[in-house]
C-alpha positions in Angstrom: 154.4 -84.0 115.5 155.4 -86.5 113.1 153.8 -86.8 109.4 151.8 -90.0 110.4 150.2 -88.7 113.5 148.8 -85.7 111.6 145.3 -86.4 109.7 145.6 -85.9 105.5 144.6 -82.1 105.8 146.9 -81.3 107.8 149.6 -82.5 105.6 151.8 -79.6 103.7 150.0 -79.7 99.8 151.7 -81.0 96.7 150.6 -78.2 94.1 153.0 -80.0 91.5 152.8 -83.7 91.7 155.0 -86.2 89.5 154.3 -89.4 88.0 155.9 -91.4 90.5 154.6 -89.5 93.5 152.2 -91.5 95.7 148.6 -91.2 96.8 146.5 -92.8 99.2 143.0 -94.8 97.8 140.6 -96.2 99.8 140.2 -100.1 97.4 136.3 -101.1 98.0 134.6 -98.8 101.0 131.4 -100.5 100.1 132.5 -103.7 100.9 135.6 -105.0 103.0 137.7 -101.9 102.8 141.5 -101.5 102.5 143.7 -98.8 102.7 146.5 -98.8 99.7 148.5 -96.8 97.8 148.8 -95.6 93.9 150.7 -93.6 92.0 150.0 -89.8 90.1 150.9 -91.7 87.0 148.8 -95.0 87.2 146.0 -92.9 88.5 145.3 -90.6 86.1 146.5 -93.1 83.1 143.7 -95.4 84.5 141.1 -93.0 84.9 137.8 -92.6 83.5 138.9 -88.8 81.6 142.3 -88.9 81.4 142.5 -85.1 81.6 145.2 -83.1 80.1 145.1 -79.1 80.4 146.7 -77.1 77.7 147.1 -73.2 79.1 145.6 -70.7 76.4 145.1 -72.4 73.3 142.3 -71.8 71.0 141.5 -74.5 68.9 140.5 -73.8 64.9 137.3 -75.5 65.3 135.2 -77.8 67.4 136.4 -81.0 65.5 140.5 -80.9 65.9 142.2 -83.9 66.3 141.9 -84.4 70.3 141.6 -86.5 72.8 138.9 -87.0 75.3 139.2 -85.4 78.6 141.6 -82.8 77.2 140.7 -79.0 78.2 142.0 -76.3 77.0 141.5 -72.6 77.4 141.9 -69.1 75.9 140.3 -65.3 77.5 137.3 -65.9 76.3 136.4 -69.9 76.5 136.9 -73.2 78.1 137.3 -75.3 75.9 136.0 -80.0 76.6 136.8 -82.5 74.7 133.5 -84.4 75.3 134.8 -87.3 73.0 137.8 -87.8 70.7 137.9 -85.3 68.3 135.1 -83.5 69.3 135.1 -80.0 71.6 132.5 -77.9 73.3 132.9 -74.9 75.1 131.7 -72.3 77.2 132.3 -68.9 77.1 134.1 -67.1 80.5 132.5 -64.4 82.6 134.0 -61.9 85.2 132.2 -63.2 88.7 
């Protein structure tokens, strides 16, 4: 079966995605909807957070120079940037 008969979950998954690597959006399902396409790289520059992850850091204190939507994390905490230049964070527990 080719890739365009199978549905989206059935695809193989992209753990790693680049920049230029495509996705499909669904532009206005309210209203007249219309399936298009974006990129990794316009999508997550135009969004909202604008996450970036930083693996085990621990930041000095809870007003660092930072940018909003980063997260960061160490053993103990995850770390938010809830606005620029300013983190919370909440402590880690074995489940």
């Amino acid at each position: 079966m080719s890739d365009r008969a199978k549905k989206i979950t059935e695809l193989t998954a992209l753990t790693a995605p680049s920049a230029d690597d495509l996705m499909v959006i669904v532009d206005s399902p309210s209203g007249t909807p219309v399936t298009k396409y974006v990129t990794v790289g316009n999508f997550l520059g135009n969004s909202a957070a604008n996450v970036t992850i930083f693996n085990t850091t621990t930041p000095a204190n809870s007003t660092i120079t930072v940018k909003k939507g980063t997260i960061m994390f160490d053993s103990s905490f995850l770390y938010i940037a809830t606005a620029n230049n300013t983190l919370k964070r909440v402590a880690l527990t074995a489940f």
